[in-house]
N, C-alpha and C positions, 0 to 999 in steps of 0.2 A: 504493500500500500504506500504511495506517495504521501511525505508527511503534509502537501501542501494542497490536493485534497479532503478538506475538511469537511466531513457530512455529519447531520443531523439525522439519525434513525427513529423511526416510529415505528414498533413490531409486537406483533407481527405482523402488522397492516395499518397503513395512515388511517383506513377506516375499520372503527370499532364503533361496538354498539356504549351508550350513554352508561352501563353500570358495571363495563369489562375494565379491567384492567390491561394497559398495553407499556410496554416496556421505551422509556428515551434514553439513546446512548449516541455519542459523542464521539467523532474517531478524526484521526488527523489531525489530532492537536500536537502543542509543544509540549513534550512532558512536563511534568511539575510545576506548568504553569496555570494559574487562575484562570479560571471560564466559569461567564455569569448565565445563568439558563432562566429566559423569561417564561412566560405563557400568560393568554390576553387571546378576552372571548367576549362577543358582545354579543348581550343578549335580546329579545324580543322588541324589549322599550328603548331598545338604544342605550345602555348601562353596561361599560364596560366593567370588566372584571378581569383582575391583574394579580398575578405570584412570580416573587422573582429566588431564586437561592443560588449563592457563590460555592462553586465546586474548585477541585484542583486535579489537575491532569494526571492520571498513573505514569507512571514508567513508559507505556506504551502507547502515551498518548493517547487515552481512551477515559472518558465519564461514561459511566454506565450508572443510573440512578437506581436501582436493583442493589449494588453493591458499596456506592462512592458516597459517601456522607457529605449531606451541605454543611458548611462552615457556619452559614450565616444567610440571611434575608428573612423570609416568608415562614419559613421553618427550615432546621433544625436535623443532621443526622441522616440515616440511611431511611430515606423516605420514597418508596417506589412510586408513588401514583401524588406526595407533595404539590405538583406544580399543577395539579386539578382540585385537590381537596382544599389547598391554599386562597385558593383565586380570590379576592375578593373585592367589594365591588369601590370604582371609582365616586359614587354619590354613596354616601352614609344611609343608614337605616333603608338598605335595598336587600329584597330576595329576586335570586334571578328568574327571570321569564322567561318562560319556552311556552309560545301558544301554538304554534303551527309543528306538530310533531313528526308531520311529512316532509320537514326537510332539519338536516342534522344539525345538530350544534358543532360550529368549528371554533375548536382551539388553536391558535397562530402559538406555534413554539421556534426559539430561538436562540441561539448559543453567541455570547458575545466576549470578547477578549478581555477579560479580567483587569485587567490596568489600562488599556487604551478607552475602552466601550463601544471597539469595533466589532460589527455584525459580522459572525465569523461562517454562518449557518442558519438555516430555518425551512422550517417543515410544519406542516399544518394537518391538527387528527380530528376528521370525522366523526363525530359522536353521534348513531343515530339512534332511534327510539321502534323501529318498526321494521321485521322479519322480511325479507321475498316473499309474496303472498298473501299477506296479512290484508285483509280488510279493515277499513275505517268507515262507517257508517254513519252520518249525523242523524238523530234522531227527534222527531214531532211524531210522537206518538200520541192520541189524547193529549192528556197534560205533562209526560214526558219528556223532558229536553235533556239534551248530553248528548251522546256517543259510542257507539256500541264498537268494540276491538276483536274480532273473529280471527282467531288462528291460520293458519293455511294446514292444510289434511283435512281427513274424510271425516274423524269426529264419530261421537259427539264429546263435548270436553266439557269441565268443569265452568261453571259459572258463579262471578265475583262481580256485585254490586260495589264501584267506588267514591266513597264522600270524600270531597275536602274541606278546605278552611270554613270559618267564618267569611273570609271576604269576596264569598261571589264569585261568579261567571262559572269557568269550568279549566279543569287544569290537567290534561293528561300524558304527562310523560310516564307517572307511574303506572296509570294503565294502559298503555302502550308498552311499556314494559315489560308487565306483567303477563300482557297479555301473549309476549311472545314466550313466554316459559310453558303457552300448553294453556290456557286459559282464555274464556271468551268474559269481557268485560268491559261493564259497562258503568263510566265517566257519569257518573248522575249531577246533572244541576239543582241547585233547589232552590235560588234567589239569582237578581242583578245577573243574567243572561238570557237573551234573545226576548220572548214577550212575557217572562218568568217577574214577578215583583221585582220594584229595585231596592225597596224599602218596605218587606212584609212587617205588617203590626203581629203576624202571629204565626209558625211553620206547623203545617196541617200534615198527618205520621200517612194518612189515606192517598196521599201522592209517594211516597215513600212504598206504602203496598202495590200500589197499581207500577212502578217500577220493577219491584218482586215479582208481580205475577206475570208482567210481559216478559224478563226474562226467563224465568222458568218455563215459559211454553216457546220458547224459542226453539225449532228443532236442532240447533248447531249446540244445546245447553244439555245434559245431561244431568239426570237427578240423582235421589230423589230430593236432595235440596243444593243451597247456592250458600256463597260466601258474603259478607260482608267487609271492606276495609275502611278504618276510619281515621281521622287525625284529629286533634284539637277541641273544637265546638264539634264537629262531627260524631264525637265518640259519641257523645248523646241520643243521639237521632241514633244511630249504630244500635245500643243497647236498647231504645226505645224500640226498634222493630226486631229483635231479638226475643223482646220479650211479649210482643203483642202479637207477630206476623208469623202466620205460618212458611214452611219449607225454607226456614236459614238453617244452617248447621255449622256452619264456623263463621265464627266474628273476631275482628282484630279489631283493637283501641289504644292507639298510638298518643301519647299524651292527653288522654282524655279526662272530662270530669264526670263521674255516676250518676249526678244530677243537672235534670235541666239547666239551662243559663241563655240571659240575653235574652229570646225572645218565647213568648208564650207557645206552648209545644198541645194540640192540639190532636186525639184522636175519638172520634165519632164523640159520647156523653162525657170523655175525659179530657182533663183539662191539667196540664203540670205548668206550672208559672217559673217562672224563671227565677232561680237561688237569689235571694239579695245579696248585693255583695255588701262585705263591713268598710265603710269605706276609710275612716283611722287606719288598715292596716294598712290604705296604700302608702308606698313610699316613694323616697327619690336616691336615684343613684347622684355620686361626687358630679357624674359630668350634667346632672337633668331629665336622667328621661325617667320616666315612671316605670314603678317597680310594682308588679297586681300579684305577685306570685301567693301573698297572704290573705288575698280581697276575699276570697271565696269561702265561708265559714261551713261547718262541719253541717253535709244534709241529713245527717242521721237526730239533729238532736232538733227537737221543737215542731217551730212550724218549718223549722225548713224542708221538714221531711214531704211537704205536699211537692216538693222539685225533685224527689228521688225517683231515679227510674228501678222498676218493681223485678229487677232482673233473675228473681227468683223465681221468676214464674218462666225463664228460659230453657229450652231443652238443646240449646245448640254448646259447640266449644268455645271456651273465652281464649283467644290469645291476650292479654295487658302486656303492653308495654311501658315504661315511662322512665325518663329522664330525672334523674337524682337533683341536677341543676338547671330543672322549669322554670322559668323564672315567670311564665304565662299563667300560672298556676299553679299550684302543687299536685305535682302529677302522681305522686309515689304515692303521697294520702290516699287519694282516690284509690286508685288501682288496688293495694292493699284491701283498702276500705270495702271496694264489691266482692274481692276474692271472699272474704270475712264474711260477707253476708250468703256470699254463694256456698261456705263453705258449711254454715249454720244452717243452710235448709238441707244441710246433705246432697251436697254437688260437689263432683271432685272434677267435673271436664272443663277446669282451666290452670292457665299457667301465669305465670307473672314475671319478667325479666326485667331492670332495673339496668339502669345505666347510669355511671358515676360522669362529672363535668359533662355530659351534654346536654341540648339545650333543648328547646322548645321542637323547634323543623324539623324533627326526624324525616329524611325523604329516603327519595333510592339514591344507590352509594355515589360519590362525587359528585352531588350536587354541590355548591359552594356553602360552607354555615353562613347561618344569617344570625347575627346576635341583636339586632333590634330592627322594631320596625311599626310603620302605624298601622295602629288596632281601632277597627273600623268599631267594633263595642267600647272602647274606652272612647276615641275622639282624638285621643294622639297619639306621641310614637312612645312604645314600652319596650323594655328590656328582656329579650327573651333568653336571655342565659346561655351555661357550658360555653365550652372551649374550642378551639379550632379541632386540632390532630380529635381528641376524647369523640367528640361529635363526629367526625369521622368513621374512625372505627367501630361508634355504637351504630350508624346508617348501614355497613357492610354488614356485621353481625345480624342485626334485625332484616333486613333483606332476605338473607338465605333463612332463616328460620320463620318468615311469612311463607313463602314459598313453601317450606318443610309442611309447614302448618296446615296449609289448604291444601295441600297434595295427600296427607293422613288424611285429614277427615272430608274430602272431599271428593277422593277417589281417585287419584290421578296421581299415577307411579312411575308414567310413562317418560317422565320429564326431570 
């Protein structure tokens, strides 16, 4: 190899899919000398996101991020997949956007000379969200809206209803994801998208069923029941049709709280009001933003119990998940809290995982952390806690044990 030569690798292919892991190394360089590795991706809203870390050349002129420890920047150490997990964003209090999942998120990577900050290299990885074959279907069903994500093969496969945040519209990289692991799934909206309310006085659980029951008669869906995933405010509505809806059998709740919250949660003569928050417990961090993680008081005791969803009366699997450092909530409370109560009606089909320093976003693996951002229930920007690397690792770990999770009890081994 000519030392003068200098390539950027991306392997084992500039294109990977958004939650693989792909290998960057560095060859033709001067040995032992300094090389700065960027990476820089803009996302949907035009919000760039930026990691940079200082390596130093082997003997043979080669960085290989696999084996070669950063010195120094973004993070820290033998970090393989660092200059994706690092990124982050150029405007403060941003999570990144991917709304169009039919075309890939590109990371611009770049190797630059350690002492000059000349551009010595650069290569650009593909990160896309959707299999060869994979259908994407927008859907106006009834009252329906979202997006249905169909496999490619003969089928039938497992089916997973997907909620997200509190903040509206519809977000589907994770079920675009997901749904290439062997799963037909379906992106449910249920506010601020298409002719859907932008500002409901109250979420009605009977739009939540009529989603349940179109997918289950989907021929591409196979029974005899479907999955649930949740995050945040979602966990709610998640548990709420767990416990009221026929044909779920595994549900997952990703920082979630046990009880209603924010807005009035409606099914046919039932009515769960939304948990008061205490508002003394909010606080403020050193730099200003608000701290809710303590807002939410305990729905087991009083009248709060009228916001507890009755998940004792569930016959499906719980997966909980929750972040040790919610700062959105107290996630570990809760979580605990249902297991507790599922465990006292004599239910042992859940599990509960716990993750130390990460934060609020649990997403699928390299998404960038968001440690704040504004919360359309509070009115401004809070603090969502955990750590960069921590919050990484717990995104990969919970990844593959969602997946585990709906493939046990949902019937799909084949993936």
């Amino acid at each position: 190899m000519v030392q003068s030569q200098i390539r950027l690798k991306i392997l084992p292919s500039v294109r990977s899919f958004f939650d693989k892991m792909v290998r960057v190394k560095v060859e033709g360089l001067t040995p032992h000398k300094p090389v700065e590795l960027r990476s820089r991706l803009v996302d949907d809203k035009g919000v760039t996101f930026k990691a940079s870390a200082l390596y130093k050349a082997d003997e043979s002129g080669q960085v290989d991020v696999f084996r070669t420890p950063s010195l120094g920047g973004s993070y820290t150490g033998v970090e393989p997949m660092g200059l994706f997990w690092a990124l982050a964003p150029d405007a403060p209090h941003t999570k990144l956007m991917k709304k169009d999942v039919l075309s890939p998120t590109r990371v611009a990577l770049e190797a630059l000379n350690g002492e000059t900050g000349e551009v010595l290299a650069s290569e650009s990885n593909e990160r896309g969200y959707m299999i060869e074959g994979m259908k994407r279907i927008p859907l106006q069903e009834g009252r329906i809206r979202g997006v249905l994500f169909i496999p490619p093969g003969n089928g039938p496969f497992p089916g997973i209803v997907d909620l997200y945040t509190f903040g509206g519209g519809l977000t589907e990289p994770r079920s675009s994801l997901l749904a290439s692991k062997g799963f037909v799934v379906l992106a449910l909206a249920y506010f601020r998208y298409q002719d859907l309310p932008k500002n409901p006085k109250n979420l009605d659980l009977e739009y939540f069923e009529e989603a349940v029951t179109y997918l289950r008669k989907r021929q591409e869906v196979k029974g005899p029941g479907i999955g649930v995933i949740s995050i945040s405010h979602s966990g709610a509505l998640a548990l709420s049709m767990s416990s009221f809806l026929s044909g779920i059998s595994a549900t997952v709740c990703i920082n979630a709280c046990n009880a209603n919250t924010v807005l009035p949660l409606h099914y046919k003569d039932i009515v769960f009001p939304p948990l008061p928050p205490v508002m003394e417990n909010v606080k403020f961090t050193e730099s200003g933003l608000v701290d809710i993680r303590d807002a939410l008081p305990d729905p087991t005791k009083g009248k709060n119990r009228a916001s507890l969803i009755p998940i004792e009366r569930a016959t499906c699997h719980f997966l909980f998940a929750a972040s040790e450092d919610d700062h959105n909530w107290n996630s570990t409370f809760f979580a605990s809290q249902a297991a507790e109560i599922l465990k006292k009606h004599g239910k042992k089909s859940y599990e509960v995982v716990t993750y130390p320093k990460a934060g609020h976003f649990l997403d699928v693996p390299y998404m960038p952390y968001c440690s704040s951002g504004f919360h359309p229930a509070v009115g401004s920007v809070v603090v969502f806690g955990g750590e960069p690397k921590a919050h990484s690792e717990a995104q990969l770990d919970l990844w593959e044990r969602v997946q585990e999770f709906f493939k046990t009890h949902l019937g799909n081994k084949s993936t």
